[in-house]
C-alpha positions as CSV (number, residue, x, y, z in Angstrom):
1,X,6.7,186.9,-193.6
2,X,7.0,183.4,-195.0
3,X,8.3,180.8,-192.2
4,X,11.4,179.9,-194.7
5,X,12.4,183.6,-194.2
6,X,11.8,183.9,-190.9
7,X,14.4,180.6,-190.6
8,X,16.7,182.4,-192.4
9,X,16.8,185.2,-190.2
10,X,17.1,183.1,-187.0
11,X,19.7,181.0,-188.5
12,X,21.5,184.2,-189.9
13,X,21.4,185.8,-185.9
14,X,23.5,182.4,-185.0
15,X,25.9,182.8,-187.5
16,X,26.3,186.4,-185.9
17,X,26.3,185.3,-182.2
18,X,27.5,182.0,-182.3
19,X,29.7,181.1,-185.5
20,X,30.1,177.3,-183.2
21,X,26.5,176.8,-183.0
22,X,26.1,177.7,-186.9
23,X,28.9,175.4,-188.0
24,X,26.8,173.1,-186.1
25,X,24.2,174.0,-187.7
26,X,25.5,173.8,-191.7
27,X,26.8,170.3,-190.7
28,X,23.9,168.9,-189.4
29,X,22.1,170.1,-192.7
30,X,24.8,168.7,-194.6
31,X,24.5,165.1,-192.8
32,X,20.6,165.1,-193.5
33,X,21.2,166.0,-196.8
34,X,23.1,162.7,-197.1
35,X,20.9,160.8,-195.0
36,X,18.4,161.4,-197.2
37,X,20.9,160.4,-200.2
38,X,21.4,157.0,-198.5
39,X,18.1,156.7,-197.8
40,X,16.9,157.0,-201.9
41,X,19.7,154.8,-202.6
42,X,19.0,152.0,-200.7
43,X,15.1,152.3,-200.4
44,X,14.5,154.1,-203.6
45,X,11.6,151.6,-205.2
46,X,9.8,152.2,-201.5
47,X,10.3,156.2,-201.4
48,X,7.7,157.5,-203.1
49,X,8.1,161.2,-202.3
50,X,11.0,162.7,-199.7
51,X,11.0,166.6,-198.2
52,X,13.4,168.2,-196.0
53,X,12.5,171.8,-195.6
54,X,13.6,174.9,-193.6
55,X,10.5,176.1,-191.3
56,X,9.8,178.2,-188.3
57,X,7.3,177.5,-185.7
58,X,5.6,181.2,-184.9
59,X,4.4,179.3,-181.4
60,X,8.1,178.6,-179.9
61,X,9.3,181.7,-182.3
62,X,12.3,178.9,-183.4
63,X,13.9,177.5,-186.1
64,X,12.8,174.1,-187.2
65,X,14.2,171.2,-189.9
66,X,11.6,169.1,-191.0
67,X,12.4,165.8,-192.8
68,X,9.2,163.9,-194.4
69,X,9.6,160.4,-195.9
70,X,6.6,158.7,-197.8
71,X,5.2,155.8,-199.6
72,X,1.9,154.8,-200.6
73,X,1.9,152.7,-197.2
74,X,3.3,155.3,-194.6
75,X,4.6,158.9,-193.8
76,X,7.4,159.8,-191.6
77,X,8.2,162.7,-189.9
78,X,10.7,164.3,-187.8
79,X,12.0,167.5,-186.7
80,X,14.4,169.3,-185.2
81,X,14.1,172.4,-183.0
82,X,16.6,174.9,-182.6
83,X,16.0,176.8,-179.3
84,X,17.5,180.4,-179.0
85,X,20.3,179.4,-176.5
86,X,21.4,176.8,-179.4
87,X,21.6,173.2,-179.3
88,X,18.9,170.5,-181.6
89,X,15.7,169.2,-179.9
90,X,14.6,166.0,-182.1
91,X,10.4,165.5,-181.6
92,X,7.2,167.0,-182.0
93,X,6.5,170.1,-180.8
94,X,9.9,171.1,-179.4
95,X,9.6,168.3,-176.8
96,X,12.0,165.6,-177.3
97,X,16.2,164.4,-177.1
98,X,18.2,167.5,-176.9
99,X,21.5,167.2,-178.3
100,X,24.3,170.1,-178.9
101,X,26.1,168.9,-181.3
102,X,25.5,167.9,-185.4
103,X,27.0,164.5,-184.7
104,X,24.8,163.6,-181.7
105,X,21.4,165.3,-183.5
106,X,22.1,163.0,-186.4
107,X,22.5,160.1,-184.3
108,X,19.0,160.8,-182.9
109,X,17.4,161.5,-186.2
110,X,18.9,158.3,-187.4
111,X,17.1,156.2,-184.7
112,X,14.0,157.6,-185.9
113,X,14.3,157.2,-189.0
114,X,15.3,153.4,-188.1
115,X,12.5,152.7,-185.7
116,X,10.3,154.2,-188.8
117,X,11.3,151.1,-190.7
118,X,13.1,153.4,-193.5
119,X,16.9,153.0,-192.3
């Protein structure tokens, strides 16, 4: 099964379980999305390419966003786990900030993305 669908199911299992934890969940997707937005806008002529997908890592068995950022100089990467008892981990290989709330994972995400250069 493709790791988009297997996201999909994870994610679908929260909505089930924990309808906090999804709304959570569906706001922090939403405040990448404009992250991302703002990020075009005001670095548009040094983004050459920009990703944000919906994985799943079958190691950890959990959910994972994955932003990419790239120009012809660099690439930047970050992701977020989602463990099974909920909350965001922002790092590499699930290791990394934890943070339970949209707000607070963005926050994280943002000071990547800063200490990347790209914010």
């Amino acid at each position: 099964m493709a790791n988009s669908a297997l996201h999909a199911i994870a994610i679908e299992d929260f909505r089930m379980s924990n309808p906090t934890f999804h709304q959570e969940y569906c706001l922090l997707v939403e405040g990448i999305s404009n992250l991302i937005f703002r990020l075009a806008q005001k670095h548009g002529e040094n983004i050459s390419y920009s990703s944000f997908t919906e994985s799943y890592d079958r190691a950890s068995k959990e959910p994972i966003l994955q932003i990419v950022l790239g120009s012809s100089k660099n690439e930047f990467y970050v992701h977020t786990y989602i463990p099974k008892d909920g909350g965001f981990i922002v790092g590499k290989n699930g290791v990394g900030p934890r943070a339970q709330t949209a707000a607070d994972t963005l926050a994280l995400i943002e000071a990547d993305v800063r200490s990347a250069g790209w914010l």
